[in-house]
C-alpha positions in Angstrom: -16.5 15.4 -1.4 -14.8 12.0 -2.1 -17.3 9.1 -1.6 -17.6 6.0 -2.7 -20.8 4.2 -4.5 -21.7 0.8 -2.9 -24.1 -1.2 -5.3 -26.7 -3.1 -2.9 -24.9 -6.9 -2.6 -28.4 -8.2 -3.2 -29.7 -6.7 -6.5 -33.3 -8.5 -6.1 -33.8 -7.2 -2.9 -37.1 -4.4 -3.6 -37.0 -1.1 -1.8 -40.4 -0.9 0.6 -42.7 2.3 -0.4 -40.8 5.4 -1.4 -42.7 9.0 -0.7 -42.3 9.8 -4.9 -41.1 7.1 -7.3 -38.5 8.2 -9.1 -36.4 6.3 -12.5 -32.9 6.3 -13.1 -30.0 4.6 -11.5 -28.9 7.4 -9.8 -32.2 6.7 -7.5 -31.2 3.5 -6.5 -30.6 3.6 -2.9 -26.8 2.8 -1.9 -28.2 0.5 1.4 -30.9 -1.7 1.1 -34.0 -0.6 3.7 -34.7 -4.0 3.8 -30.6 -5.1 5.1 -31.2 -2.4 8.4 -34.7 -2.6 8.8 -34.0 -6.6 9.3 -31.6 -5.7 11.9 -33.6 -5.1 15.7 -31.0 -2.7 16.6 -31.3 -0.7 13.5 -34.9 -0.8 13.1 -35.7 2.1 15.5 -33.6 4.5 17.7 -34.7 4.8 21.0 -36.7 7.4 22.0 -33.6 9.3 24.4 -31.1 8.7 21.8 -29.2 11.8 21.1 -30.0 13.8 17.8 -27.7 13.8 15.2 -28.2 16.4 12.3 -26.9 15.9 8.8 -26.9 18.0 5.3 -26.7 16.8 2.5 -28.4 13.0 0.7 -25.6 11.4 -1.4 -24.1 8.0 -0.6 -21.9 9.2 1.9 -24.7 11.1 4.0 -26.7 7.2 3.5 -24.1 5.2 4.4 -23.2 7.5 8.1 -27.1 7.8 8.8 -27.1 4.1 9.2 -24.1 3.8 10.9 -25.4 6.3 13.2 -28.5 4.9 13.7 -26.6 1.5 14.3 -24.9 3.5 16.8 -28.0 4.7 19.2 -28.0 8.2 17.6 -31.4 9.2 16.6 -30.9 11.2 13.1 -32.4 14.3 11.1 -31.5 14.6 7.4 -31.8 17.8 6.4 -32.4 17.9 2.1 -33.2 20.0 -0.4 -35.9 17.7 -1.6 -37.1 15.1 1.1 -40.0 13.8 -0.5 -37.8 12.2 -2.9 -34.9 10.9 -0.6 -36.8 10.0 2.1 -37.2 6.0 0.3 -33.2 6.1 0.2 -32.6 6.6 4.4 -33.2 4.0 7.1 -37.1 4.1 8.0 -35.4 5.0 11.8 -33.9 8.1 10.5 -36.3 11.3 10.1 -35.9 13.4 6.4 -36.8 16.4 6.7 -36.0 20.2 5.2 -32.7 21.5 6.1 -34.3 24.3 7.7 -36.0 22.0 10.3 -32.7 19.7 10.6 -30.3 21.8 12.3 -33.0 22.7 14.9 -32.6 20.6 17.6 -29.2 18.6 17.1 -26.4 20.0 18.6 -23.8 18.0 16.6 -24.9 18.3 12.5 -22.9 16.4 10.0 -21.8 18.9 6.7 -21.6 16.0 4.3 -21.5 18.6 1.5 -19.4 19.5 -1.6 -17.2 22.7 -0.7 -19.1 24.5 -3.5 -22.3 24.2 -1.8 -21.4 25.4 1.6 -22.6 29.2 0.2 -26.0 27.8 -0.1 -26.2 27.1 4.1 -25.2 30.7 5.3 -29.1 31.3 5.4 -28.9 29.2 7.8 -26.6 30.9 10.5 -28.7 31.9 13.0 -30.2 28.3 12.9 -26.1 26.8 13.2 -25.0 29.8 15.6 -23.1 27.4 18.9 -23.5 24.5 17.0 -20.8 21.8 16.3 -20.2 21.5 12.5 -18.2 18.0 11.4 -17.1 18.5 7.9 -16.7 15.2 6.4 -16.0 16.5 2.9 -12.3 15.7 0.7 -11.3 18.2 -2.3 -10.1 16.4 -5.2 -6.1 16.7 -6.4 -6.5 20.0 -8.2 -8.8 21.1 -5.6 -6.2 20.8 -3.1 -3.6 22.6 -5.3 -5.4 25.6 -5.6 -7.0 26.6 -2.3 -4.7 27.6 0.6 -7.0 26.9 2.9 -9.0 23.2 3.9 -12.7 23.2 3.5 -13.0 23.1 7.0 -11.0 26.1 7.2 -13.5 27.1 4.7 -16.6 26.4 6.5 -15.4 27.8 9.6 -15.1 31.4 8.2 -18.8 31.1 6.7 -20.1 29.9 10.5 -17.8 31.7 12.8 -20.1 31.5 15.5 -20.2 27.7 14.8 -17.5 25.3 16.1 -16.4 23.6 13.5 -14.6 19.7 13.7 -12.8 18.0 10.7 -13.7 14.3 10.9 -14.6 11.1 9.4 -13.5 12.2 5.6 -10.9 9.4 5.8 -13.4 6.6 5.9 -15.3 5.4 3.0 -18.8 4.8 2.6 -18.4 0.9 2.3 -16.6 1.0 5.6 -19.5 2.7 7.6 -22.0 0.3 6.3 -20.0 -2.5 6.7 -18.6 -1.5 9.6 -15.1 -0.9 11.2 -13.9 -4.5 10.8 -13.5 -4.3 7.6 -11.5 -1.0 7.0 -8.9 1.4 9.0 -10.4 2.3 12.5 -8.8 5.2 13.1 -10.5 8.7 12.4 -8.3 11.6 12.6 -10.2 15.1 14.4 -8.9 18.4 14.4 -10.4 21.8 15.7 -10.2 24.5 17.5 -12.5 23.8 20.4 -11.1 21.2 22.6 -15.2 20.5 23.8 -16.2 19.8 20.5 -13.3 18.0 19.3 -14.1 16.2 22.5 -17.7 15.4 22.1 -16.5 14.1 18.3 -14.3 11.8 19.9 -17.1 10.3 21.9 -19.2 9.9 18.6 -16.1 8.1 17.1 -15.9 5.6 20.0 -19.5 4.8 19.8 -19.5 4.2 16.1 -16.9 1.7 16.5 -14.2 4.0 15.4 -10.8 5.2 17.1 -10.3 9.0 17.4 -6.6 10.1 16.6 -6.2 13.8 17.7 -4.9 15.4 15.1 -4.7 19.4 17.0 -5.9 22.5 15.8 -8.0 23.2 12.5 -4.8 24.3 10.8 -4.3 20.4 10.4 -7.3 19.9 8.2 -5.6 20.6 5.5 -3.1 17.5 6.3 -6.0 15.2 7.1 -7.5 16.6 3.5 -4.7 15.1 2.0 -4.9 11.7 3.4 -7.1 10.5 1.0 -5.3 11.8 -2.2 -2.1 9.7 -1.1 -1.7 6.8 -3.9 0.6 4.7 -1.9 3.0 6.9 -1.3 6.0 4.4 0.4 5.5 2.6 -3.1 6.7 4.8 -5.9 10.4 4.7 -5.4 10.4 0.8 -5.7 7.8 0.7 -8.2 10.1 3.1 -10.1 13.2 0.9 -9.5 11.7 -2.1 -10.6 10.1 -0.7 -13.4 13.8 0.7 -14.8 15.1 -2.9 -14.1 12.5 -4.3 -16.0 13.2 -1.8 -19.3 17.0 -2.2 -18.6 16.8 -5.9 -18.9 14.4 -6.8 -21.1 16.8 -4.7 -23.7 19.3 -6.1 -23.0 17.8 -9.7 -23.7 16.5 -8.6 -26.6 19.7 -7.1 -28.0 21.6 -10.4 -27.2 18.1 -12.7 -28.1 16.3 -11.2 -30.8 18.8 -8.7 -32.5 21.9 -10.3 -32.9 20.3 -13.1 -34.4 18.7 -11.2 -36.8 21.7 -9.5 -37.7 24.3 -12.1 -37.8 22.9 -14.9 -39.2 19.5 -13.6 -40.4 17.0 -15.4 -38.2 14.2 -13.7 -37.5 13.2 -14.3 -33.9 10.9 -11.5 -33.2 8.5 -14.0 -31.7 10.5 -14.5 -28.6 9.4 -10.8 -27.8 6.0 -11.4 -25.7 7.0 -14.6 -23.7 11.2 -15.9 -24.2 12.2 -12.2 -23.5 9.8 -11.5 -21.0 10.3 -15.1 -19.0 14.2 -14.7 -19.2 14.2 -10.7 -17.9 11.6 -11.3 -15.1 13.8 -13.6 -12.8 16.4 -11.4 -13.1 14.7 -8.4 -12.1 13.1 -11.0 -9.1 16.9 -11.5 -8.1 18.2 -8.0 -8.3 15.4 -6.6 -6.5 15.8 -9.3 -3.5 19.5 -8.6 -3.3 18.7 -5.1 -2.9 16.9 -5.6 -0.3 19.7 -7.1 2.0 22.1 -5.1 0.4 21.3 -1.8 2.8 21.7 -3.8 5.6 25.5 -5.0 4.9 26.0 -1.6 4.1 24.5 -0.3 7.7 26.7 -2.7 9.7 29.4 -1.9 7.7 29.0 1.8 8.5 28.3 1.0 12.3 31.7 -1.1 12.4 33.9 2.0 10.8 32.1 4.7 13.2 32.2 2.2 16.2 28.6 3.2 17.3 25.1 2.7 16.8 24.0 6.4 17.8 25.3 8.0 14.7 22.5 8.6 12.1 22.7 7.2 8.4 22.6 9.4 5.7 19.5 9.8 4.2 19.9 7.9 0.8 20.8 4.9 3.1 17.5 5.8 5.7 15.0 5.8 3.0 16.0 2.4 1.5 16.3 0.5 4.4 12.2 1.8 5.0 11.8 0.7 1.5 13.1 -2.9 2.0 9.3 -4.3 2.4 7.9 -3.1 -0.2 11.3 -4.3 -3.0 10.9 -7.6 -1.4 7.2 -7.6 -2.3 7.8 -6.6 -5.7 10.9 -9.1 -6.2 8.2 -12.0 -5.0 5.7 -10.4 -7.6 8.2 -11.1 -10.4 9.5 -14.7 -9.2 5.6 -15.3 -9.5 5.1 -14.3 -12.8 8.7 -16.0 -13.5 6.9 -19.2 -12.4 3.8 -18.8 -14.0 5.7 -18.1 -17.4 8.0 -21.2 -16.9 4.7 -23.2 -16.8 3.3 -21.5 -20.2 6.1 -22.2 -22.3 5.4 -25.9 -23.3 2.1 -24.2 -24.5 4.2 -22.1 -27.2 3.6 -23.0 -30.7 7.2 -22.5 -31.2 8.1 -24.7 -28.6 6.4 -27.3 -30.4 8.1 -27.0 -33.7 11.1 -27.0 -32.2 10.0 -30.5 -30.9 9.3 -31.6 -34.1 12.1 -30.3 -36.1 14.5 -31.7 -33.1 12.3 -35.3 -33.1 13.5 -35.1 -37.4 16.9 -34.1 -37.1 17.1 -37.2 -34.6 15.6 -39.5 -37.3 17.8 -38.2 -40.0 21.2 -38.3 -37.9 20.2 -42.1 -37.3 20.1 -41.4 -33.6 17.9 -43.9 -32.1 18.8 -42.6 -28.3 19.2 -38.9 -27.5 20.2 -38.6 -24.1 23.0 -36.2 -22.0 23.2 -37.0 -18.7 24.6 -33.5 -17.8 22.0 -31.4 -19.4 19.5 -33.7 -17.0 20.9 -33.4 -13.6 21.7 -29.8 -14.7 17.8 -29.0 -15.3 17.0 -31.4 -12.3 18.7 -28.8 -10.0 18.0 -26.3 -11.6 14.1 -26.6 -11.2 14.4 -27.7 -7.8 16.1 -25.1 -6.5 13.9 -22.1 -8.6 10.8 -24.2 -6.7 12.6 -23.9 -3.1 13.5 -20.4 -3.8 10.2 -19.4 -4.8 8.7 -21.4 -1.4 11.0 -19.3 0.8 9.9 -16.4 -1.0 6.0 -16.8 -0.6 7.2 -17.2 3.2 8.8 -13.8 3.9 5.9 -12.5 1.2 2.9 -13.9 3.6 4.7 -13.1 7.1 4.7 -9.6 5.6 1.2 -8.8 5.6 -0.5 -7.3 9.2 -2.3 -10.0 10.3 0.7 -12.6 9.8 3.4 -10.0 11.0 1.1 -9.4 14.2 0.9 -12.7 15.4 4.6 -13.0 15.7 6.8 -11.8 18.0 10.0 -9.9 17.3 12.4 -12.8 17.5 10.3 -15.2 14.6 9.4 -12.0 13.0 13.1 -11.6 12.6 14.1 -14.9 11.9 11.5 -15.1 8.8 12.5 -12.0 7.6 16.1 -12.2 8.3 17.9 -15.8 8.4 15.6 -17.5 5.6 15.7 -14.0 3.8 19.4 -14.9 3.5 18.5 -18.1 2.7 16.2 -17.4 -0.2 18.8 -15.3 -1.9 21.6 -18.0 -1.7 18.9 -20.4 -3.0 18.3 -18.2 -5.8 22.0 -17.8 -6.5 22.5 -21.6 -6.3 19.5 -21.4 -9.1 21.2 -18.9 -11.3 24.2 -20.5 -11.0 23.1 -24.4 -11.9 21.1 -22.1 -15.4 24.3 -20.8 -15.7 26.5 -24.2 -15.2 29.7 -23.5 -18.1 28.0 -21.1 -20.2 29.6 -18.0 -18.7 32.9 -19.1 -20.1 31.9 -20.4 -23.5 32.6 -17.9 -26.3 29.3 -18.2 -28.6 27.9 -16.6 -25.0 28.9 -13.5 -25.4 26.9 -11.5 -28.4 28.1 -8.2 -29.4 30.8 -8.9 -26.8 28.4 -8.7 -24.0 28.2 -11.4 -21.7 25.2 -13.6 -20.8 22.3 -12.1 -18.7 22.7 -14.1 -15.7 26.4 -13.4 -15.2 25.3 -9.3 -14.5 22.4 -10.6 -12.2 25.3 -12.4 -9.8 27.1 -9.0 -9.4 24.9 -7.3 -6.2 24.1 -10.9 -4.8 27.5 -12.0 -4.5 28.6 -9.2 -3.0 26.1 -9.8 -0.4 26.6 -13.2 0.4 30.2 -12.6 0.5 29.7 -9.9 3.0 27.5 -11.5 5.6 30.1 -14.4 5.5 32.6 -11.9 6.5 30.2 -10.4 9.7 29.9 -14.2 10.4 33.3 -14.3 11.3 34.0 -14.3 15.6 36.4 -11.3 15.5 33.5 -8.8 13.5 30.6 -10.1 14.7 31.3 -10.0 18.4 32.4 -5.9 17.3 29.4 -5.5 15.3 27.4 -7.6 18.4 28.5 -4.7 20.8 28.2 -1.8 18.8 24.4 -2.9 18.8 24.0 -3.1 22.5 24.8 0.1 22.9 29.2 0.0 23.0 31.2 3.2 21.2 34.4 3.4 20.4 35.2 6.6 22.3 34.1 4.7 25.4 31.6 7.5 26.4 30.1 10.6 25.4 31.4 13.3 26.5 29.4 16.7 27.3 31.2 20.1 27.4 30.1 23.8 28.0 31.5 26.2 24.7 33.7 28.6 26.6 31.8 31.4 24.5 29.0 33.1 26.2 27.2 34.1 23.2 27.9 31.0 21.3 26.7 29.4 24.8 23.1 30.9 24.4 22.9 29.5 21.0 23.6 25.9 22.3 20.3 24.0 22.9 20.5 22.3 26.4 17.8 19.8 25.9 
């Protein structure tokens, strides 16, 4: 079973009298006695509260006894040793034997490894008609090599038991600190409607939200929750990460390596910051074009079929669900483009170079050294890298829940959308002004390849260009009625296959 450890927030705080004092940090208890028996409504169930039975005593079992208790629930810990865990509960909540635990509750909490669910068959006629919760999550290779769900598990050990798959989504720092703090929602699945039921009503008064999840067959889904490492991430962390190689090598072929070779300068020190600092906005601007790229590709596709009710193909679905997450990572790297821009003043080597450029000055007899284009160049340059980065921390923060949920579609939209669009032509106005005449110098183009910034300008260009083209009256009125709901064909049409067989195979739904 999955849980996690909680250290107490406030180490001085002194445990009140334990039944048998025992050393060790693994005896420390995961919630201070002191933090619920300062709380009135923890300090002692009432007497009518329903009993609540649970088996086992790690940090999980701890941290849902005082929920629990919180809740109105009177609770019975059943352990193998409650002498010694008794100093770890809530004084409100009674530790006991197991044998003595699963006597009177009716509803008895299983927060037990899988291996160690053998060791409660002796208690089946003890368990017989009572409502099991299994809490418990098998790790990855856990899941790989049983067929079945540990609930599934449990349930053929007690089959005269009902048995409820519940709460093993929610950590042990969300119960004690409540549901404010972490996902509400509890998925339940079993076989007994009532005692899914009466699991539901335990939810709601914990401060939880049920989601029925069906029959027991499901546990094994709602096993998996828990493995998931942000799943919606990997295909953008994966594309960003291949820009990143792809880039950086080529910056340090054109940087580092022709330099080396050519003229025999060794420039290896550009490698941690110059290299990194010149591939990271690019990988910033690719990533942001691609987000707006699937879109022009959608409405072009709607404008050819002359209808909205056509599904994309898949490649196309899955990267238009991806957008948020390549936007966030294309504001990750314009951060750390920023924050790099800032460092290299810092560079040692960037101070030589002031010194040798301050003695070249004084040996060329130049009193003055001053080009007006180079300023204004940088000038607009840095402003608009500044105003591009603003816009992006915009759609970046209107991205997260609690920003996006205040908003209503329309500004949602607009944010998201219109200065979207307005971020990427400020960061092609910013690529341009670095670029300025460079693209068409010769000396640009090492090993015949041309500068980096001229491949970023491919994707975005192609963009921009494109939603200039829907601006246009006679496609975006087309576009604006394939999107309320007009088709080409006028109407969809509905006919009955003349073949009576062929007729039976046709779904009429």
């Amino acid at each position: 079973m999955n849980t996690y450890l909680v250290p107490d927030p406030r180490p001085g705080v002194r445990v009140t009298e334990m039944a048998t004092k025992t050393s060790g940090e693994m005896d420390k208890p995961l919630i201070s006695r002191r933090l619920v028996d300062s709380d009135g409504s923890l300090a002692e169930a009432p007497s009518e509260a329903p009993k609540v039975g649970i088996l086992g005593s790690g940090d999980f079992a701890r941290s849902l006894t005082t929920r629990l208790v919180g809740s109105g629930f009177g609770v019975v810990v059943g352990s193998r040793n409650p002498k010694r865990m008794a100093g770890l509960f809530p004084s409100a909540a009674q530790v006991t034997f197991q044998e003595e635990a699963v006597g009177s509750p009716e509803v008895i909490f299983v927060a037990m490894f899988r291996e160690h669910y053998s060791s409660l068959c002796s208690l089946s006629s003890q368990l017989a008609g009572k409502i099991l919760v299994d809490v418990s999550n098998p790790t990855e290779q856990e899941h790989l090599q049983h067929r079945e769900s540990n609930a599934e598990y449990l349930a053929s050990l007690f089959p005269t038991c009902s048995v409820v798959k519940a709460f093993n989504v929610i950590s042990a720092w969300t119960l004690q600190s409540g549901p404010r703090d972490g996902n509400r929602q509890v998925p339940i699945c079993s076989d007994q409607p009532e005692a899914k039921h009466t699991v539901s009503e335990m939810v709601h008064a914990m401060g939880f939200t049920p989601v029925d999840m069906g029959s027991l067959v499901s546990a094994r889904e709602v096993e998996a929750m828990p493995l998931r490492l942000l799943p919606g991430w990997k295909v953008p962390a994966l594309l960003t990460l291949g820009l990143l190689v792809f880039f950086y090598a080529y910056n340090f072929v054109r940087d580092v390596l022709h330099p080396y070779l050519q003229e025999g300068k060794n420039k290896f020190y550009k490698l941690p910051v110059s290299v990194v600092n010149t591939t990271l906005p690019c990988v910033a601007y690719v990533l942001l074009s691609l987000v707006y790229l699937p879109g022009v590709l959608a409405a072009a596709l709607q404008l050819r079929r002359g209808t909205k009710y056509r599904r994309f193909p898949d490649w196309l679905d899955h990267w238009l669900q991806h957008r948020k997450q390549i936007g966030l990572l294309s504001f990750f790297c314009a951060a750390l483009h920023a924050l790099y821009s800032f460092c290299l003043p810092l560079r040692r080597s960037h101070r030589y170079d002031l010194v040798n450029l301050a003695v070249k000055q004084v040996l060329a007899n130049k009193s003055h050294l001053w080009v007006e284009e180079e300023v204004w160049r940088m000038e607009i340059y840095v402003s608009l890298g500044v105003l591009a980065l603003g816009t992006l921390s915009l759609l970046a923060v209107t991205s997260l829940p609690s920003i996006a949920n205040s908003l209503n579609w329309r500004e949602f939209s607009f944010v998201q959308s219109t200065l979207g669009f307005v971020a990427l032509v400020l960061s092609t106005l910013h690529t341009l002004t670095y670029g300025w005449t460079r693209a068409f110098e010769e000396s640009r183009y090492k090993f015949y390849l041309p500068p980096t910034f001229t491949l970023t300008l491919l994707v975005p260009c192609v963009v921009i260009l494109a939603r200039g083209l829907f601006l246009l009256p006679c496609v975006s009125r087309r576009l604006s009625k394939i999107r309320r709901g007009w088709e080409k064909d006028g109407a969809i049409k509905f006919t009955l296959p003349m073949d009576h067989t062929l007729a039976q195979k046709t779904s009429h739904v």
